[in-house]
C-alpha positions in Angstrom: 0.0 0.0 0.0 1.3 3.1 -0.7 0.9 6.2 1.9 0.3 9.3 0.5 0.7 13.4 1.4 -1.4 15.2 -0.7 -0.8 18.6 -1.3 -3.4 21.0 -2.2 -6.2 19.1 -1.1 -9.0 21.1 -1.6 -8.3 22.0 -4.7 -9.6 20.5 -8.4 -6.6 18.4 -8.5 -6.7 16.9 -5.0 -10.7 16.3 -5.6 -9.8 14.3 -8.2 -6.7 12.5 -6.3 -9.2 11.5 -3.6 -11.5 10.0 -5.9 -8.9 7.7 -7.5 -8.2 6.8 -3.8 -11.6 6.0 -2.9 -11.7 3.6 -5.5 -8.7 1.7 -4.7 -8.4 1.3 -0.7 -6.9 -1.3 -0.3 -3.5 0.2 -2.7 -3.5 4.0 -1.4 -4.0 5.5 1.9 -4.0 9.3 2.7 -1.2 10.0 6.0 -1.4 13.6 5.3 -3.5 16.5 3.3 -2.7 20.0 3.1 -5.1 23.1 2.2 -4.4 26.7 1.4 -7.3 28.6 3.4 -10.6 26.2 3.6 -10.9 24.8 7.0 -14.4 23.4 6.2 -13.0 21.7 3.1 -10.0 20.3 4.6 -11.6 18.7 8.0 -14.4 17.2 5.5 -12.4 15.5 3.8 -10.7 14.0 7.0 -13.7 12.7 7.5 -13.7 10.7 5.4 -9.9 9.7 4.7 -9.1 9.7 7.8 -5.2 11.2 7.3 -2.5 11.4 10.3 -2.0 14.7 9.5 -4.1 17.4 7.9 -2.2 21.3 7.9 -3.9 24.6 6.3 -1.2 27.2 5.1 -2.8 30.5 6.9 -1.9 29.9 10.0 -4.4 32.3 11.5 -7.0 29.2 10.5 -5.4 26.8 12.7 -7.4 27.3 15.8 -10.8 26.7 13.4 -9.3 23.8 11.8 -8.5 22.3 15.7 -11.9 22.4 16.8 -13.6 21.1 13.4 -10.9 18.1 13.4 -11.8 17.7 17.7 -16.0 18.0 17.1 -16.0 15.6 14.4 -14.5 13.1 16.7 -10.8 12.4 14.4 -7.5 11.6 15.8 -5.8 13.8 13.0 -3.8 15.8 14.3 -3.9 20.2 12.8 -0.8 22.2 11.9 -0.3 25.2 10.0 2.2 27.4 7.7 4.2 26.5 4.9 7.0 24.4 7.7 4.7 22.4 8.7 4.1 21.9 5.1 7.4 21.3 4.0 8.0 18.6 7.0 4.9 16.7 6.1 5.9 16.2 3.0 9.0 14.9 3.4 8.5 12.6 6.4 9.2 9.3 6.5 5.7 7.3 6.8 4.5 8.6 3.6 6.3 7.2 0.3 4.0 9.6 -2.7 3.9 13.3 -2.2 1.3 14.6 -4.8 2.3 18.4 -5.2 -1.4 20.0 -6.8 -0.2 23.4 -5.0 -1.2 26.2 -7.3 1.4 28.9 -8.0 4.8 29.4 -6.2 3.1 28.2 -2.8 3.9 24.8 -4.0 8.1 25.1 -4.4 9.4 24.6 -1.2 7.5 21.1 -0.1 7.8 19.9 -3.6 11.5 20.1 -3.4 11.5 19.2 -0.1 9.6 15.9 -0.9 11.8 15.2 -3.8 15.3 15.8 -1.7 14.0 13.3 0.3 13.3 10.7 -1.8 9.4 10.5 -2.7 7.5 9.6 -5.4 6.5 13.2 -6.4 3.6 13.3 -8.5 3.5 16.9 -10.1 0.5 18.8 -10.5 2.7 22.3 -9.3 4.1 23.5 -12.6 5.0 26.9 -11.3 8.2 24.3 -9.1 9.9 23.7 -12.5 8.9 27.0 -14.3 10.4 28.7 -11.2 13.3 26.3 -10.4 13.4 23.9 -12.9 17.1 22.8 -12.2 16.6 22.9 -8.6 14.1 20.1 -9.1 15.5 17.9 -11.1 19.1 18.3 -8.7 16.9 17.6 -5.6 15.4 14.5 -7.6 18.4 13.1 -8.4 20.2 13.9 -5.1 17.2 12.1 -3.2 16.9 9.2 -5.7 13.3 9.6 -6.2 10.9 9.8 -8.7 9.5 12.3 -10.7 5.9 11.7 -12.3 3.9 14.1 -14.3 0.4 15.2 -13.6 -0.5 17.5 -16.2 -2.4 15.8 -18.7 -0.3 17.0 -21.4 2.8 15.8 -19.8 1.6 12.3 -18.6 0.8 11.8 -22.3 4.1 12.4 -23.1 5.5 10.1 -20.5 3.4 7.6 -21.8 4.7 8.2 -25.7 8.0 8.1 -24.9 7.6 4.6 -23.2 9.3 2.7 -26.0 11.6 5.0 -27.0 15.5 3.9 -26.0 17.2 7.2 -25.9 14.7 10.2 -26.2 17.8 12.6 -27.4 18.4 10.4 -30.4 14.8 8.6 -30.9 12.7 11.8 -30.9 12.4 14.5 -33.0 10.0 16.9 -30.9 7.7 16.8 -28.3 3.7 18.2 -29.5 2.1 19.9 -26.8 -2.1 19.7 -27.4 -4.0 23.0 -26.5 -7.5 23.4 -26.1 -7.7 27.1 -27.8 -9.6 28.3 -24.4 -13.2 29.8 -24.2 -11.7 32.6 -26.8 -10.0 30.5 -29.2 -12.1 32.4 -31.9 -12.6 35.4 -30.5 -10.7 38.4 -32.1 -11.6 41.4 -29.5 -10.2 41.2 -26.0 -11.4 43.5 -24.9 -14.7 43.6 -21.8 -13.8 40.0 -21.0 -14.9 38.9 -17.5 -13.8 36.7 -15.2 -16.9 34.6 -15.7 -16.3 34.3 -19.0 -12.6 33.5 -19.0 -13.0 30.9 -16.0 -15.6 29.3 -18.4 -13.6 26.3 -19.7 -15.2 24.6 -22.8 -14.0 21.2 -21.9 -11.5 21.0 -18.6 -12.9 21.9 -15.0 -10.4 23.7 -13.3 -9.6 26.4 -10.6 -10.2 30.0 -11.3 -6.3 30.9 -11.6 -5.5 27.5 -13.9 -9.0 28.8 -16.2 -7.5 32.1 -17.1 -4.6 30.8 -17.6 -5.9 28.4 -20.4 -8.0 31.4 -21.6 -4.8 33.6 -22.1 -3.0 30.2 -23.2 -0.1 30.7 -20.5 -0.6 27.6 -19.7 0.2 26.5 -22.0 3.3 28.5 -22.0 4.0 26.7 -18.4 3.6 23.6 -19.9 6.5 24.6 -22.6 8.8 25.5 -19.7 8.0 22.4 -17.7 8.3 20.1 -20.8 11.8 21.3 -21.4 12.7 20.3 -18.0 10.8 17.2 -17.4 12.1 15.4 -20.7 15.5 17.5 -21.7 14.3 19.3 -24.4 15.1 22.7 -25.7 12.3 25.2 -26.4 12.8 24.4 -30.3 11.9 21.2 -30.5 8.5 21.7 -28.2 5.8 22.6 -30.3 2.2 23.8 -29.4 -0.9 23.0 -31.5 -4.5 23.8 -30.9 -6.8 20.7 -30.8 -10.1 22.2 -29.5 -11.8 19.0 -28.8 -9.2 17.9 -26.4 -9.2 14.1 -26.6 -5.4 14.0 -28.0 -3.3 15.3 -24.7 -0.3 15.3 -25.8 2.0 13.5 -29.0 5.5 12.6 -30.1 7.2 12.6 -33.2 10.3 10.2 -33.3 13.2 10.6 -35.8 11.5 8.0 -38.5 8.6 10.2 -39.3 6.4 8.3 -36.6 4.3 10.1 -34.4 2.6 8.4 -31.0 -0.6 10.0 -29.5 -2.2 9.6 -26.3 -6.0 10.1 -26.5 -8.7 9.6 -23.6 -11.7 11.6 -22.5 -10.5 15.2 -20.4 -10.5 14.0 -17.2 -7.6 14.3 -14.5 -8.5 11.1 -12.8 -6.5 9.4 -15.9 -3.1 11.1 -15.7 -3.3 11.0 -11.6 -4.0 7.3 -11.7 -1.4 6.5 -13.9 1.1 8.4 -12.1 -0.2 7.0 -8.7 0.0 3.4 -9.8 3.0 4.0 -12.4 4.0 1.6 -13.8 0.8 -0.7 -13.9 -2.0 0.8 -14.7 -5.9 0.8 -12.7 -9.1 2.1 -13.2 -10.0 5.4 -12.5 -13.1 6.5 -13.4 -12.7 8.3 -16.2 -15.6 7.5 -19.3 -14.0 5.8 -21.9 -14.2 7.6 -25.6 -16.8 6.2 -27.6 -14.4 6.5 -31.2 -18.2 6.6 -33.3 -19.5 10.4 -31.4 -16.5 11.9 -31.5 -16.3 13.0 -35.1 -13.4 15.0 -36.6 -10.6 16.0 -34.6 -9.1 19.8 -36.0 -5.8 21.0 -35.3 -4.0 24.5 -35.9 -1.3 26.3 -34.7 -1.8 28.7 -32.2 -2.4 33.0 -33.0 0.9 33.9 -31.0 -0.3 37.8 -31.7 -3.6 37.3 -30.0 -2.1 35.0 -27.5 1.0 36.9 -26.5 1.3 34.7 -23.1 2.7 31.9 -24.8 5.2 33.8 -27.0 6.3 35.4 -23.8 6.6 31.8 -22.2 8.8 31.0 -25.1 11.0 33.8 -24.9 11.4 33.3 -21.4 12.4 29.3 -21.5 15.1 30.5 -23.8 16.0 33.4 -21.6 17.1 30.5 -18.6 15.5 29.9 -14.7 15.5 33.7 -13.7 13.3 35.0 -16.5 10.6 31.9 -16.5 10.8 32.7 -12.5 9.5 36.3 -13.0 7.7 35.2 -15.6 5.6 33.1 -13.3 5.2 35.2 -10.6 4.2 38.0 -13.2 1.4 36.3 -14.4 0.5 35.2 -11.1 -0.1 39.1 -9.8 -1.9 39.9 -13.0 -4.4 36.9 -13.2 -5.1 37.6 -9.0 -5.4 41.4 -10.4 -8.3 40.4 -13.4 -9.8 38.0 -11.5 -10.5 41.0 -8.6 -11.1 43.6 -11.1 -8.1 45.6 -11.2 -6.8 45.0 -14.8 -8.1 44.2 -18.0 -7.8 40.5 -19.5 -6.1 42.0 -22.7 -3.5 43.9 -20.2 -2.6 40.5 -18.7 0.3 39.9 -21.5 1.2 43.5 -21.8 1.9 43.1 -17.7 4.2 40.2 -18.0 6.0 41.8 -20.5 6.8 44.5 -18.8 8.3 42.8 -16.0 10.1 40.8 -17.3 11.6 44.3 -18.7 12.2 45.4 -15.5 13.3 42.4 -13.7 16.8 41.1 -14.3 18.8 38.4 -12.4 21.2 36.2 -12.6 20.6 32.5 -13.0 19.6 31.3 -9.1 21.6 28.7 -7.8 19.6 28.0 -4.5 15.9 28.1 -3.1 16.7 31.6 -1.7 17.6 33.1 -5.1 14.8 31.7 -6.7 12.5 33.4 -4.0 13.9 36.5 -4.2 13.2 37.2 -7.7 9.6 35.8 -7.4 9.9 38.5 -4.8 11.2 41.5 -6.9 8.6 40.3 -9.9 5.9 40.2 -7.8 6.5 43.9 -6.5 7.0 44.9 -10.4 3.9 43.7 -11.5 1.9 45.4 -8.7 3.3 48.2 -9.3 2.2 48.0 -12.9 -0.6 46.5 -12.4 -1.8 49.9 -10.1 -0.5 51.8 -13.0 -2.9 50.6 -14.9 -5.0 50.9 -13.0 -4.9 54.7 -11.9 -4.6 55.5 -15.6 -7.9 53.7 -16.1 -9.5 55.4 -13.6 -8.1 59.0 -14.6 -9.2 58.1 -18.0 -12.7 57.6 -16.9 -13.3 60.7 -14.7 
């Protein structure tokens, strides 16, 4: 049986980890969950997993969390903030770390888990975006494993399964992207949350949902492909498959190229990475081959969809500009999602940070923080900018 920390609990990711778990009891057990601010959330699900530990990041929630764990009778016991975090994911009783943090939050126990060992099932892009060498060091160092999550990424894994050195077997690696809920759409402008958390085919968090509508998520995946498989940004491509049952494909030296297809539902990729290398059910539907109909492809408008150019640039720009990169487009997606800036000035906010922002490449944790730091303050700063201008504009 395999014990497993799951981090990110409450999240779409760790909804659909629990699931998968549910329906295998007697192969997975949950010994710890983690949660950013939900209390409610994270003692429900206690309830009914039963975990050794359960810790919420805002620390101020820990006294709420304590007496929800207490009236429901459970002998789990509460922590809080990002330690307790980073010390539950690497302790010893659990062997799987699933790291579904969203955003830099995740970094330090995903490293932590993989310096000491774990099978760390990755859900937290923004760790190899932000400190992609750092991982795979802290990997290596802890003799681990590494397992992606991301659809698009466990698709890969599972093309490259017969190849017998990637470097000289494959030509490139074909990212699938769904286009988003404005793959069509020519104007940007008067786009509302609402609208651009409105998936046409994934269910995700709001912050993952824009950034599918903006495609820099796909621009993440780029960056964490690179990293994940050892391959430069020029032999990644992107192409826009709308109906979303291909996830991801490679194309190997002899003109072949290997798909992986199955209905869009995170239950596959997390059961396969969870049971890796057999394979079990997880309750996804199966494709029915005679309803699906065509399946379209096209490249993506990199004018319109300036995120994943920027993504691009930034992979081939090394660690410190995908860093500020990431924490960029995390202040301007928090920024549209409250209100504060236009979807169309989402891109044009990332870009000019990563202006601003220069650093050498980091070499430790530390460094790596500080510039998601210094990019973070940029981007508020232009972000209220905007803002005011806006404002003054409209008076």
């Amino acid at each position: 049986m395999r014990s497993i920390t799951l981090l990110g609990a409450t999240g779409s990711i760790g909804a659909s980890t629990l699931d998968v778990i549910a329906r295998h009891p007697s192969r997975f057990s949950l010994f710890a969950a983690t949660a950013g601010r939900s209390v409610e959330a994270l003692a429900g699900l206690c309830v009914r997993f039963r975990p050794r530990f359960a810790v919420i990041a805002d620390e101020a929630r820990l006294p709420s969390l304590r007496v929800a764990l207490r009236a429901a009778g459970l002998p789990t016991t509460a922590r809080a903030g990002a330690e307790a975090m980073a010390e539950v994911a690497c302790a010893p009783q659990a062997d799987t770390v699933v790291a579904a943090i969203v955003g830099a939050a995740g970094l330090v126990p995903t490293i932590a888990a993989a310096r000491a060992g774990k099978r760390v099932l990755l859900a937290n892009k923004e760790a190899v975006v932000c400190a992609g060498r750092l991982l795979i060091d802290a990997v290596r160092v802890g003799a681990g494993e590494l397992l992606p999550v991301d659809s698009e990424h466990s698709a890969i894994h599972q093309c490259l399964a017969g190849a017998r050195a990637a470097d000289r077997d494959v030509r490139k690696l074909i990212l699938t992207a769904s286009g988003g809920p404005f793959r069509t759409r020519r104007d940007f402008a008067g786009i509302t949350p609402e609208e651009a958390c409105a998936h046409p085919n994934w269910v995700m968090g709001r912050k993952i949902s824009v950034d599918s509508a903006t495609l820099m998520n796909k621009g993440l995946e780029v960056i964490e492909a690179s990293w994940l498989f050892g391959f430069p940004g020029d032999r990644i491509e992107v192409v826009v498959h709308p109906q979303s049952v291909i996830h991801s494909m490679v194309e190997f030296v002899d003109g072949s190229v290997v798909a992986q297809l199955g209905t869009p539902d995170m239950r596959t990729p997390i059961a396969y990475a969870l049971s890796y290398p057999e394979r079990i059910e997880s309750g996804s539907a199966t494709l029915d081959f005679s309803r699906i109909g065509a399946l379209s492809f096209e490249a993506p408008d990199l004018q319109r969809f300036r995120c994943l150019a920027l993504a691009f640039d930034a992979l081939a720009g090394g660690t410190a500009r995908t860093a500020a990169l990431n924490a960029a487009n995390e202040v301007a997606v928090e920024a549209f999602l409250a209100g504060r800036l236009p979807f169309a000035d989402i891109a044009r906010v990332i870009e000019e940070t990563l202006n601003a922002v220069h650093a050498a490449e980091p070499d430790s944790i530390d460094e790596v923080l500080e510039i998601d730091s210094r990019s973070r303050r940029a981007a508020a700063q232009l972000v209220e900018r905007r803002r005011r201008a806006a404002v003054g504009a409209g008076s």
